[in-house]
C-alpha positions in Angstrom: -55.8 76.8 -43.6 -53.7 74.2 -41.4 -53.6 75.2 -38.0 -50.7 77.3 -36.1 -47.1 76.8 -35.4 -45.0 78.2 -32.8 -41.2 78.5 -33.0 -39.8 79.4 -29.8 -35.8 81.1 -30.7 -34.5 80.5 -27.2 -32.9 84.1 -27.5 -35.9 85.5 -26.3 -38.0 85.6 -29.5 -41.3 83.2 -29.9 -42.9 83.6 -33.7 -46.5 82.2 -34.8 -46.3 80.9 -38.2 -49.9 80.5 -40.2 -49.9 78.5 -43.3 -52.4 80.3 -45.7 -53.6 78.9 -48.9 -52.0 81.6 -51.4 -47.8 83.2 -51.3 -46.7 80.9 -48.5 -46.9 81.4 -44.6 -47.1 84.5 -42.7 -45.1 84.9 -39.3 -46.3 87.3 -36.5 -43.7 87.8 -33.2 -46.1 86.8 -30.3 -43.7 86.8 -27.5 -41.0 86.5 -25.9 -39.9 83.4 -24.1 -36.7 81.2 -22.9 -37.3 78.1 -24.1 -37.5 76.4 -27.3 -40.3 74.7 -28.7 -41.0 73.7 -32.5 -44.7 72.6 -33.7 -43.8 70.6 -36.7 -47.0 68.7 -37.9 -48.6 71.7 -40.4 -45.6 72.4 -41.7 -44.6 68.9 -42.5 -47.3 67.7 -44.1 -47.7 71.2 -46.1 -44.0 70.4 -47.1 -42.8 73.7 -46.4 -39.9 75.1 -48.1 -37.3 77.7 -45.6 -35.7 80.9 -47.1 -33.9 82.9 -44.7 -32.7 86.4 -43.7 -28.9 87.1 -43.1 -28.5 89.3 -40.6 -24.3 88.9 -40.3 -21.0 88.2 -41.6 -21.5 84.6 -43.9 -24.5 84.2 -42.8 -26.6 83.6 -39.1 -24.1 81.1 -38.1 -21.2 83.2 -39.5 -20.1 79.6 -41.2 -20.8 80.0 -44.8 -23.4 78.2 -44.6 -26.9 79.4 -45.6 -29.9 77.3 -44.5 -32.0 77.8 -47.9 -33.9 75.4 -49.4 -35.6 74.9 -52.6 -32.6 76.4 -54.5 -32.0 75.8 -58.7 -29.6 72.4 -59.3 -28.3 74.0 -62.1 -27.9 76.9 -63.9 -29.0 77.8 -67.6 -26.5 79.3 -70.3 -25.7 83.0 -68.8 -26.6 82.1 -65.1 -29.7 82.6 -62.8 -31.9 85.1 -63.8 -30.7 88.8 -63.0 -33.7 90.8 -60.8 -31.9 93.7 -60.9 -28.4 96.2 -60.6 -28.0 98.5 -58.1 -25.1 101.3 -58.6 -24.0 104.0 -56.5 -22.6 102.0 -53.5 -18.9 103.7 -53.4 -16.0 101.3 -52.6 -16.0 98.5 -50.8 -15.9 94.5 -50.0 -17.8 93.9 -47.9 -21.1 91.4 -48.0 -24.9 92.4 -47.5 -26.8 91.9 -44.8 -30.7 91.0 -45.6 -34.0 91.7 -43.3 -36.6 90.8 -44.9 -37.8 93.4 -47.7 -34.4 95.4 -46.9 -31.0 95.2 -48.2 -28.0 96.8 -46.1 -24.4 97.7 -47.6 -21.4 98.6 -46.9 -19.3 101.5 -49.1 -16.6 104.1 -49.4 -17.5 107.4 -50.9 -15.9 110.6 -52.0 -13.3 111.8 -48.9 -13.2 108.3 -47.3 -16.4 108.4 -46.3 -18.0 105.5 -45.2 -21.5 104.9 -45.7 -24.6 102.5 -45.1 -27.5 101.9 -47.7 -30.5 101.0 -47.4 -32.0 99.4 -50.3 -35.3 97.9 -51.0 -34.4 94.0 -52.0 -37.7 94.6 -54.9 -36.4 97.3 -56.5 -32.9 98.0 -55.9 -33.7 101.2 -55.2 -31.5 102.8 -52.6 -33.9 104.4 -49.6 -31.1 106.0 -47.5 -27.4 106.2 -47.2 -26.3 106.8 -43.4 -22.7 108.1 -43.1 -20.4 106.4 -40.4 -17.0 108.4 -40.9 -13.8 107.9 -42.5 -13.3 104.5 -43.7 -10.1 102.8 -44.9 -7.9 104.6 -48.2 -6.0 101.2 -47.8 -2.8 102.4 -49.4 -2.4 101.1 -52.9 -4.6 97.7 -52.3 -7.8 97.5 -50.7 -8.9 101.0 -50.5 -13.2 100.8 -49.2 -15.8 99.2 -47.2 -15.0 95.8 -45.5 -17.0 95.2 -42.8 -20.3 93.2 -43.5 -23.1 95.1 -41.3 -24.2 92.7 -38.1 -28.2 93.3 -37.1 -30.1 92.6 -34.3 -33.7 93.5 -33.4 -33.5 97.1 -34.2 -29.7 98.2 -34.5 -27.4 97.8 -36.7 -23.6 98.2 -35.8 -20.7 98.1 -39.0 -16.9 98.6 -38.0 -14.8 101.3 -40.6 -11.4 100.1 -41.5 -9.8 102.7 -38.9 -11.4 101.3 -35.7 -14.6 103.3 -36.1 -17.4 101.3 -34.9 -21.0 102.8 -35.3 -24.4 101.4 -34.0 -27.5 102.6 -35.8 -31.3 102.7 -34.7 -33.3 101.0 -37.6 -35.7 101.6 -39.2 -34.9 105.7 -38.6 -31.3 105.3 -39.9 -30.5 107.5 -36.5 -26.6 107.2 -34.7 -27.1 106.0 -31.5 -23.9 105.5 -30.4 -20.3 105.7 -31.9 -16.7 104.6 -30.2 -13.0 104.9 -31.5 -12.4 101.4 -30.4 -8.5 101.4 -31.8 -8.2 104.4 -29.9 -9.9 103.4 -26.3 -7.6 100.5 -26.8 -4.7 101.7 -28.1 -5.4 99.6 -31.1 -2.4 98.6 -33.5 -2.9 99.4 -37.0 -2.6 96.7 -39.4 -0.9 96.7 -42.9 -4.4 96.9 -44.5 -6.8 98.3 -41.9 -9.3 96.7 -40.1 -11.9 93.8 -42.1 -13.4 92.7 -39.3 -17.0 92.5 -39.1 -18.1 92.4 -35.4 -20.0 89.6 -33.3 -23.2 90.7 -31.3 -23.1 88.0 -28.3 -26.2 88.4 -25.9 -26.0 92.1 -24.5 -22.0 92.2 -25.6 -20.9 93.8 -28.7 -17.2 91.8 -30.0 -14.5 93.2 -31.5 -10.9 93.4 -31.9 -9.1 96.4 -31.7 -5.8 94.2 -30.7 -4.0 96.4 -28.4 -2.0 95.6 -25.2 -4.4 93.1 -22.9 -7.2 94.5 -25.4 -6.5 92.2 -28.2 -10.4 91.4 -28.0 -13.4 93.1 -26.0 -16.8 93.3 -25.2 -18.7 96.8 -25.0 -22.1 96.6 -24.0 -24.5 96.6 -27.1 -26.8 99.2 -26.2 -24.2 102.1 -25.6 -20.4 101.2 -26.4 -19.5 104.2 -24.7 -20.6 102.6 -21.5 -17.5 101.1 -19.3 -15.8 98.2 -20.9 -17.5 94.8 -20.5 -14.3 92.9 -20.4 -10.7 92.7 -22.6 -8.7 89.6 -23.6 -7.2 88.1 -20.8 -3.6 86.7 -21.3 -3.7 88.2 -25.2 -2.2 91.3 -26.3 -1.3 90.5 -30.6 -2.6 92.8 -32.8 -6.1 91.9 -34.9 -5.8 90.4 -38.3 -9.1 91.1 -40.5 -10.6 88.0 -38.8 -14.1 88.2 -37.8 -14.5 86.2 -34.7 -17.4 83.5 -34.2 -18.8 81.5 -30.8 -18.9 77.8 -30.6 -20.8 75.2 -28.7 -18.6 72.2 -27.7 -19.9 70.0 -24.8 -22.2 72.9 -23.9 -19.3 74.9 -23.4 -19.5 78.2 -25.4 -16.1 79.1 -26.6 -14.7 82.5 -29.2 -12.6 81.4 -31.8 -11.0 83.9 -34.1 -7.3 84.4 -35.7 -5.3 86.7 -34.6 -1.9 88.3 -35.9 0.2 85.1 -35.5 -2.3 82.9 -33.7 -5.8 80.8 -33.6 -6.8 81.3 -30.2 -10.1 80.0 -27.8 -11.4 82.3 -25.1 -14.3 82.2 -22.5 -16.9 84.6 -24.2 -18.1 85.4 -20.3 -15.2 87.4 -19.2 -12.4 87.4 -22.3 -10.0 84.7 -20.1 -7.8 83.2 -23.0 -8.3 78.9 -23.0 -5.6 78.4 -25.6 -3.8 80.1 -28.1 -2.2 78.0 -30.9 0.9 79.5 -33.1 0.2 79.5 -37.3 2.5 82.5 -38.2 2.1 83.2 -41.8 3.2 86.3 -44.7 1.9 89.8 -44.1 0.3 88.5 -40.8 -2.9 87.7 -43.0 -5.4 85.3 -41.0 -9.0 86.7 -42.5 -10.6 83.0 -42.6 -12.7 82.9 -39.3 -12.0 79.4 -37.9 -14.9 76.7 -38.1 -15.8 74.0 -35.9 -17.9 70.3 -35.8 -16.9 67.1 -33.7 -14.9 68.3 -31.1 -12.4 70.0 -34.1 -11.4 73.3 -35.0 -10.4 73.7 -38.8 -8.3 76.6 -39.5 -6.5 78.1 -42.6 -4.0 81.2 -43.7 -2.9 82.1 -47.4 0.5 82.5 -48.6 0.9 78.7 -48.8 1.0 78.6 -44.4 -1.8 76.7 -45.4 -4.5 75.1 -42.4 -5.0 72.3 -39.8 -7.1 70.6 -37.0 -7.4 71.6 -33.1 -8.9 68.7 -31.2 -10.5 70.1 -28.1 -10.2 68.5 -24.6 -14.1 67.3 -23.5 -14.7 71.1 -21.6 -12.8 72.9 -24.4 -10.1 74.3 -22.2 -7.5 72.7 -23.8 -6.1 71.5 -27.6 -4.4 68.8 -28.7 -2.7 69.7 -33.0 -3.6 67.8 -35.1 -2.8 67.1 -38.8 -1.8 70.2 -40.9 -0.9 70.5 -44.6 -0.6 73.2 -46.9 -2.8 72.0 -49.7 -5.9 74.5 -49.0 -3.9 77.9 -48.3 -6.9 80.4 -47.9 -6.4 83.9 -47.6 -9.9 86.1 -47.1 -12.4 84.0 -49.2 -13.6 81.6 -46.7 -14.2 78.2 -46.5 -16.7 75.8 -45.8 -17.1 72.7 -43.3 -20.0 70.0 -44.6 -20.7 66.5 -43.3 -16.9 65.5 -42.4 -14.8 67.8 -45.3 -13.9 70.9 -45.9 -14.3 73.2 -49.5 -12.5 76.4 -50.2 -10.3 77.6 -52.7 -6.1 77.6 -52.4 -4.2 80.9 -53.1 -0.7 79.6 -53.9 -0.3 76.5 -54.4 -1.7 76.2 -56.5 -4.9 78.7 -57.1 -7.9 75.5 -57.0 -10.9 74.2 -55.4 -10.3 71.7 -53.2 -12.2 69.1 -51.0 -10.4 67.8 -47.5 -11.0 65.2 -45.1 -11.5 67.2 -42.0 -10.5 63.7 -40.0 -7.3 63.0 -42.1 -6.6 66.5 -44.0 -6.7 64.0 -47.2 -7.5 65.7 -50.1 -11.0 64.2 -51.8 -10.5 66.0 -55.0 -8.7 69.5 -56.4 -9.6 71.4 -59.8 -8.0 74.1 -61.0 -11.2 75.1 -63.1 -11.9 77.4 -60.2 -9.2 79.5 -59.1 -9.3 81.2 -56.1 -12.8 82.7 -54.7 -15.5 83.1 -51.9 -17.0 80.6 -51.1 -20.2 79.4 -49.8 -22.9 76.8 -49.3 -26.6 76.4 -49.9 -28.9 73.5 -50.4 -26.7 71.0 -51.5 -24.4 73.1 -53.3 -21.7 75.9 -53.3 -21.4 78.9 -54.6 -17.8 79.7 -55.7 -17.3 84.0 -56.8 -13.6 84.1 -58.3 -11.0 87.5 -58.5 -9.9 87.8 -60.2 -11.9 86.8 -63.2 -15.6 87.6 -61.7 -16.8 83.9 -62.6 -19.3 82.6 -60.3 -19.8 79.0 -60.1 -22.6 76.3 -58.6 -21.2 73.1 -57.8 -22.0 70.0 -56.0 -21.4 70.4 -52.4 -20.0 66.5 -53.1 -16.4 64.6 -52.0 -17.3 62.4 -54.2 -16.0 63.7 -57.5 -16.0 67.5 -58.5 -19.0 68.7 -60.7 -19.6 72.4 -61.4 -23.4 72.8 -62.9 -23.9 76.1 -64.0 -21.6 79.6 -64.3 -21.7 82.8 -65.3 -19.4 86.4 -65.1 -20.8 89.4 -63.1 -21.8 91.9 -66.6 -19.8 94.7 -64.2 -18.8 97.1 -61.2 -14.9 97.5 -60.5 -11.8 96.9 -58.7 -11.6 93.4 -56.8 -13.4 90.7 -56.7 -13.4 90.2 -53.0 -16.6 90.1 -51.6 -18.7 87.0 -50.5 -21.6 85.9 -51.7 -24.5 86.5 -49.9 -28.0 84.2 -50.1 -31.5 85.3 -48.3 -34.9 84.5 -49.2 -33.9 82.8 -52.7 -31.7 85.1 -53.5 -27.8 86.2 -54.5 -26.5 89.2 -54.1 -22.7 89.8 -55.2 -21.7 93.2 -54.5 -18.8 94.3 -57.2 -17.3 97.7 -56.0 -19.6 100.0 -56.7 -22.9 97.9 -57.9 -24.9 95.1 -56.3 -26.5 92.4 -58.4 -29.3 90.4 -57.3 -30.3 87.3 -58.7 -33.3 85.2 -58.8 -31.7 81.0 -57.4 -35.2 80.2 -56.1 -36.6 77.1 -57.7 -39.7 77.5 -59.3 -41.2 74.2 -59.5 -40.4 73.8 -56.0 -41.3 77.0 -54.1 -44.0 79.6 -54.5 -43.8 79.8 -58.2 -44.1 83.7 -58.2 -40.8 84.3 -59.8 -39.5 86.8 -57.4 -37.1 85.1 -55.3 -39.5 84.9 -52.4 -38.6 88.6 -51.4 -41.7 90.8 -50.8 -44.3 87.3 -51.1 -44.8 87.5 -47.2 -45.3 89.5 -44.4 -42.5 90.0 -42.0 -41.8 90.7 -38.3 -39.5 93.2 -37.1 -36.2 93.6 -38.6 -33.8 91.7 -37.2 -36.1 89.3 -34.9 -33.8 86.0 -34.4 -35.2 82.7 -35.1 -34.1 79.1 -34.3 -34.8 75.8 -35.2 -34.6 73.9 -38.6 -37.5 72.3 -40.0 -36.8 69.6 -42.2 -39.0 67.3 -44.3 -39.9 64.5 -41.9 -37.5 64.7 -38.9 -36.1 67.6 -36.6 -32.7 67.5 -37.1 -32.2 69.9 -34.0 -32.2 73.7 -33.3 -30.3 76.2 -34.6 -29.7 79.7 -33.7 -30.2 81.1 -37.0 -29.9 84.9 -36.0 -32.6 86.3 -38.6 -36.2 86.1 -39.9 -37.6 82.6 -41.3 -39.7 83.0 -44.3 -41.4 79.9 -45.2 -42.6 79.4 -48.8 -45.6 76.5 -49.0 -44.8 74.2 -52.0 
């Protein structure tokens, strides 16, 4: 055995991590403390491999991006192995949420019923299905589950399609507190119902119902029915299935999110709006949650509206445009920002993978072998689900030249093709209506060998225990919030 590791999570966590000679490295939670600190020097010279929970929306950092390692190249004839099927999940779109041994969904049952479940990520088996009330009938498109369940330490809150949103006690599955938010708001309902799924930002719980100078708000986390936190200063347009996300520019924290005609900036402290930047497209869809790196803010809207830059001033107060085009016209599938470009997939014009320059808006290269899809990014590559054939693809996270490596159709489930992929502890898990698949992506000659996935080979703290910092193979690149538990797999 090779000494101890701390990881400090700067959200209050601190984790002891102990390399041991068989199924990787067990982490205990030891205590709580402010500050960061990262002990690299076992784990570097065990050359550690990282699997991760996802606790949110897209993952941690709600950005698509998934900080795996150790994930398969390629993929044989047929895809990744297939652990196992899940059925019984009801209606929905919405993505998992993973916490260590535990799976959570989303779904619509008989009566509009909403539900979560619980499932154990060995098995597939479902352990518990805990009703949160009437979700959305969606008129004759959409009708389900769309918001991805956000976890934190021992809750778990999920928002229905009607305004509904529920906070649960885990692991008990007990309601601790429920609140009408489109209601308390006076909440205007959308063509399609509410997709959003909400943003847990230190004792604030985000969301927005988008009524009059309520168009976002925070409600205190541990009881939503206590007195209002704060509302949207200066912003009164109704929500528009975007869930919103918090940046750090400048050390200067800043909410982005998309509203009915607008991207818009505002101070996460108190809900004062910054800036508010007009991109007005068909059916008022704006379901791509904004992204950020170098002082930019990338956004996109289907319906060939298509996307563009926002430079910020140096304290984020302010934007300057920049270029816009309509060659990547997203709708709901999300994109993904990597090392200077952007990758996603265009609705309209036409229905493509593409790769921009984030600087220029340039585009690196377009294929209309992939048609429009979620999309997101692990170790080097992406993972592209399509609707509305049910192909899912790995490709080469490169703007270099376009090279998919593997693909495969999801063998069933129903309806739409519209949830995003979700990756945890070398896994995938593509929930198809009704049914979950989970598939086996972890790299046997490079991880733990067991076969599994990494699920269930080692022990795990409490559910939902957020942990920073990425460890990388040599250097520290620099700490991350990560949101969810860090399960290291020794090579």
């Amino acid at each position: 055995m090779c000494g101890n590791t701390e990881i400090n999570t700067g959200s209050g966590w601190q984790v002891h991590v102990i390399l041991r000679s068989k199924g990787g490295l067990i982490m205990n939670t030891l205590s709580r403390k402010a500050h960061v600190v990262v002990v690299l020097s076992c784990l570097l010279a065990a050359g550690a491999a990282v699997a991760v929970d996802s606790t949110q929306f897209r993952g941690s950092n709600r950005d698509g991006k998934y900080p795996e390692t150790d994930l398969l190249k390629s993929w044989p004839a047929g895809g990744p192995e297939l652990l196992w099927t899940t059925t019984g999940l009801g209606r929905g779109y919405s993505s998992v949420s993973v916490v260590g041994d535990t799976i959570y969904a989303a779904g619509m049952k008989s009566g509009n019923q909403g539900y979560i479940f619980i499932i154990d990520a060995a098995t597939g088996a479902i352990t518990k299905e805990l009703p949160y009330g009437t979700d959305s009938a969606g008129g004759p498109q959409g009708p389900g589950a769309r918001s991805t369940p956000t976890i934190e330490d021992n809750r778990l809150y999920v928002m229905s399609g009607r305004g509904q949103l529920t906070c649960f006690n885990l692991p008990s599955g007990s309601q601790l507190w429920q609140v009408d938010v489109m209601g308390r708001f006076s909440g205007v309902r959308v063509q399609w119902d509410n997709a959003e799924s909400i943003l847990i930002d230190g004792g604030n719980v985000i969301c927005t119902p988008g009524g009059p100078g309520a168009s976002i708000v925070a409600l205190n986390k541990m009881n939503g029915n206590d007195p209002t936190v704060w509302q949207s200063t200066g912003l009164s347009e109704p929500s528009s299935y975007c869930s919103p996300n918090i940046i750090n520019h400048n050390g200067n924290r800043i909410l982005i999110t998309m509203t009915q005609t607008s991207v818009v900036g505002m101070d996460p402290a108190n809900g004062t709006l910054l800036w508010k930047h007009a991109h007005p497209t068909n059916s008022d869809v704006h379901a791509v949650t904004p992204l950020y790196a170098d002082g930019r803010v990338y956004y996109t809207a289907g319906y060939g509206s298509g996307g563009g830059i926002l430079n910020l001033s140096p304290d984020g107060s302010s934007i300057t445009p920049g270029w816009s085009n309509t060659v990547l016209d997203c709708q709901h599938e999300g994109v993904v920002l990597l090392d200077g470009h952007v990758y996603g997939t265009a609705q309209q014009n036409p229905k493509e993978l593409v790769c921009l320059d984030v600087a220029t808006g340039q585009s690196k290269w377009r294929t209309t072998q992939i048609k429009k899809g979620g999309v997101v990014y692990a170790d080097g590559m992406l993972y592209v689900y399509e609707d509305p054939s049910g192909v899912v693809s790995l490709v080469k996270a490169s703007p270099s030249a376009y090279e998919r490596v593997g693909s495969f159709t999801i063998p069933g489930g129903s309806n739409e093709h519209w949830a995003h992929p979700t990756i945890a502890n070398g896994r995938m898990y593509l929930q198809h209506g009704s049914t979950l698949f989970a598939y086996n992506i972890a790299d046997p000659a490079a991880g733990d060998g067991d076969g599994d996935g990494g699920a269930g080979s080692t022990a795990q703290p409490e559910a939902g225990m957020p942990v920073a910092g990425v460890i990388g193979l040599g250097l520290l690149a620099g700490a991350v919030a990560l949101g969810g538990t860090r399960v290291l797999r020794k090579k």
